[in-house]
C-alpha positions as a Python dict, from the first residue, in 0.01 Angstrom:
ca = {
    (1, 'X'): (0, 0, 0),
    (2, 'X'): (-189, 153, -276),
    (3, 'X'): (-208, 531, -380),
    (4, 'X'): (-596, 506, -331),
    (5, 'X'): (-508, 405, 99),
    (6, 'X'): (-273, 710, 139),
    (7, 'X'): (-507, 956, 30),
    (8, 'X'): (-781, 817, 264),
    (9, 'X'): (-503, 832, 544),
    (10, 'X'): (-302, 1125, 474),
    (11, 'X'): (-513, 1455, 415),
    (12, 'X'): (-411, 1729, 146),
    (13, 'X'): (-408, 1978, 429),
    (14, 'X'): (-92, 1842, 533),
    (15, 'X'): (63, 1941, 222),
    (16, 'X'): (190, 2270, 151),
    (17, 'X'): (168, 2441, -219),
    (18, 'X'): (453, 2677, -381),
    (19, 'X'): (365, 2863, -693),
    (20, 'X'): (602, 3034, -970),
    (21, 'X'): (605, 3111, -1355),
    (22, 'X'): (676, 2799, -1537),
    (23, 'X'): (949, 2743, -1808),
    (24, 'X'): (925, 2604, -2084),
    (25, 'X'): (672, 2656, -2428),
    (26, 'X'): (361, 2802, -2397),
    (27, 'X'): (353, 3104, -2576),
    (28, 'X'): (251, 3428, -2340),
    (29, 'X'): (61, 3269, -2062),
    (30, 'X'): (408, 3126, -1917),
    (31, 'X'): (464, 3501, -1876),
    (32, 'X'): (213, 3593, -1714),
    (33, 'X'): (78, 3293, -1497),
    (34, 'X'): (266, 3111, -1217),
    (35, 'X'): (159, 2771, -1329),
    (36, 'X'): (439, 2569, -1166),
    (37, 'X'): (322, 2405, -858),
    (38, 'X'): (613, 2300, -604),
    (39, 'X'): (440, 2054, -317),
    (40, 'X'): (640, 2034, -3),
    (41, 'X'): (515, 1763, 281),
    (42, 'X'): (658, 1734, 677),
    (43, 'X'): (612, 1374, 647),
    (44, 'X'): (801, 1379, 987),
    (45, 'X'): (567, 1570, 1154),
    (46, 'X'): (285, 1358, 977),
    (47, 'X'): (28, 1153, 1248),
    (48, 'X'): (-114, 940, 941),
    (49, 'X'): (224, 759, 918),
    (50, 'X'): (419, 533, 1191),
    (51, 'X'): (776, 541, 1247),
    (52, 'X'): (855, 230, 1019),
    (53, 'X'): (705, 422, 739),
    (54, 'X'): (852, 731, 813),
    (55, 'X'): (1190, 558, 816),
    (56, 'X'): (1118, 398, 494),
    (57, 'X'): (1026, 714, 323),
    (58, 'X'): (1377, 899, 416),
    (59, 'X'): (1573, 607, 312),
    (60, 'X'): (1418, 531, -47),
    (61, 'X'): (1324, 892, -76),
    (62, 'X'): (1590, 1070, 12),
    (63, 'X'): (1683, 1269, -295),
    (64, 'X'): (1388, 1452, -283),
    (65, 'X'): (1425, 1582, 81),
    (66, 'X'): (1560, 1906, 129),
    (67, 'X'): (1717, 2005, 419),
    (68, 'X'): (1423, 2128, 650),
    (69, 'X'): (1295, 1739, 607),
    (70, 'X'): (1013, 1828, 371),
    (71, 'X'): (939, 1582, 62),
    (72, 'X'): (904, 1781, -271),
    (73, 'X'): (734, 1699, -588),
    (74, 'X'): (754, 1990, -871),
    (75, 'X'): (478, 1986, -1149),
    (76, 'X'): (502, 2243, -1467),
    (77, 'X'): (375, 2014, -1748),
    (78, 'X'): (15, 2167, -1720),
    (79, 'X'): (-125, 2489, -1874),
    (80, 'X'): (-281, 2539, -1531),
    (81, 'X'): (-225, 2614, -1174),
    (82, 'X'): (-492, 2376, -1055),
    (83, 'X'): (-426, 2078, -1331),
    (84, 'X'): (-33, 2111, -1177),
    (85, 'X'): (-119, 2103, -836),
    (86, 'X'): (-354, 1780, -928),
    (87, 'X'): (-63, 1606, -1073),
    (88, 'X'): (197, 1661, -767),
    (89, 'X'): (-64, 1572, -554),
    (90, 'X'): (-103, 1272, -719),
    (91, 'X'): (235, 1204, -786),
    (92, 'X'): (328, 1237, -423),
    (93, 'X'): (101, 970, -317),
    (94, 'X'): (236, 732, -596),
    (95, 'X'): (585, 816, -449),
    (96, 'X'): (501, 763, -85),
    (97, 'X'): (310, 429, -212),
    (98, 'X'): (594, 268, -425),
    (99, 'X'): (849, 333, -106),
    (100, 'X'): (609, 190, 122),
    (101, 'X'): (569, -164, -58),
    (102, 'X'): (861, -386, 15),
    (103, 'X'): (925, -574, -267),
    (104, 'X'): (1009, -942, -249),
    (105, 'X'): (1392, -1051, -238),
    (106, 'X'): (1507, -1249, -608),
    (107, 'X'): (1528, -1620, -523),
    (108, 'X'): (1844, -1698, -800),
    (109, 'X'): (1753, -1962, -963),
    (110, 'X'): (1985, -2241, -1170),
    (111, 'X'): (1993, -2284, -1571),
    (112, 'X'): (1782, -2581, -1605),
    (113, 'X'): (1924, -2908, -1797),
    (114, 'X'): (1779, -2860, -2101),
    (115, 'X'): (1902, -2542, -2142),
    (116, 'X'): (2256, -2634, -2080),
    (117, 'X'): (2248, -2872, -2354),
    (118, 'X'): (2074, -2666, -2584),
    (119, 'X'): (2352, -2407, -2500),
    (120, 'X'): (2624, -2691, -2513),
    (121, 'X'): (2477, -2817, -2856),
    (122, 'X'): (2485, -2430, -3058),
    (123, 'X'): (2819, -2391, -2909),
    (124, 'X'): (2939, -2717, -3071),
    (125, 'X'): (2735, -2556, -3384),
    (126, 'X'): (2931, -2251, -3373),
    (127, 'X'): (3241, -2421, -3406),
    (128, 'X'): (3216, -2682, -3618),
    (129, 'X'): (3114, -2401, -3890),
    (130, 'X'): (3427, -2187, -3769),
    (131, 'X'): (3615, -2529, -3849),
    (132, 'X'): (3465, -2556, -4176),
    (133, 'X'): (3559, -2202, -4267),
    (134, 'X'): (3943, -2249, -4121),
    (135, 'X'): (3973, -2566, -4338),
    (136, 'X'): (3847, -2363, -4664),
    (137, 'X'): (4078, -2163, -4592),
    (138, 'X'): (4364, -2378, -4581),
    (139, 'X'): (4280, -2547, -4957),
    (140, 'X'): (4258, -2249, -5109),
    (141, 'X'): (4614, -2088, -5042),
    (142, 'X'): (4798, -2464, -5092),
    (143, 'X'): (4657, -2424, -5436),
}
C-alpha cells in the first residue's frame, strides 16, 4: 500500500496537531514561534483501517505509541508551523504505508559451483604464497 492510497482513505481530520517552541538553531524566531508540530492519530478508533491493519500497525509500530494508543510523529526541522505540520503529515502516512506492506520472506539460497571453486582456488593461492614466505624464511637463518 502506497502513501498516495492512505491519504485518499484516511482523512487529516482524524489527526490531531500539538504545537510548542522548537529547539534547536534558528536564531530568535525559535523564541518566539512554536514551530514544532507533534501529530498524534487514534488509529484504533480509525473506520478507514480494518482490524488486520490495525494489528499490523501496533506490532511494527509500537515504539511510537504512547500509552493512550495514539501514533506520534514529531516534526521541528522547518522554520514554520505549517511546513512542520506538512512533513508529519506526510511522514505519518509513509509510516503507516511501510508497516502495512508485508514484505516477502528470503528464500536462502546455496553458493553456486563456480563460486566454490573460485573460493577453493584463492584459498590454495593464499597458501601456497604463505608457503613461499615460510620457506624464505627458513634459508635465510640456516645461513
Amino acid at each position: 500500500m502506497t502513501p498516495e492510497d492512505l491519504k485518499e482513505r484516511i482523512s487529516t481530520s482524524e489527526f490531531s496537531f500539538l504545537t510548542s517552541r522548537s529547539s534547536g538553531p534558528g536564531g530568535q524566531n525559535v523564541n518566539k514561534v512554536s514551530s514544532k508540530v507533534e501529530l498524534h492519530f487514534a488509529f484504533k478508533c480509525s473506520a478507514a483501517l480494518s482490524d488486520r491493519e490495525k494489528e499490523l500497525i501496533s506490532w511494527k509500530l509500537r515504539s511510537r505509541i504512547n500509552s493512550d494508543g495514539e501514533l506520534i510523529v514529531r516534526s521541528q526541522s522547518e522554520r514554520s508551523q505549517l511546513g512542520n505540520r506538512k512533513k508529519a503529515v506526510e511522514r505519518i502516512y509513509v509510516l503507516i504505508s511501510d508497516a502495512l506492506t508485508e514484505k516477502p520472506e528470503r528464500k536462502p539460497t546455496a553458493p553456486t559451483k563456480k563460486s566454490r571453486i573460485e573460493r577453493l582456488e584463492e584459498k590454495h593461492k593464499r597458501g601456497q604464497i604463505k608457503k613461499m614466505r615460510k620457506e624464505g624464511d627458513l634459508s635465510s637463518e640456516n645461513t
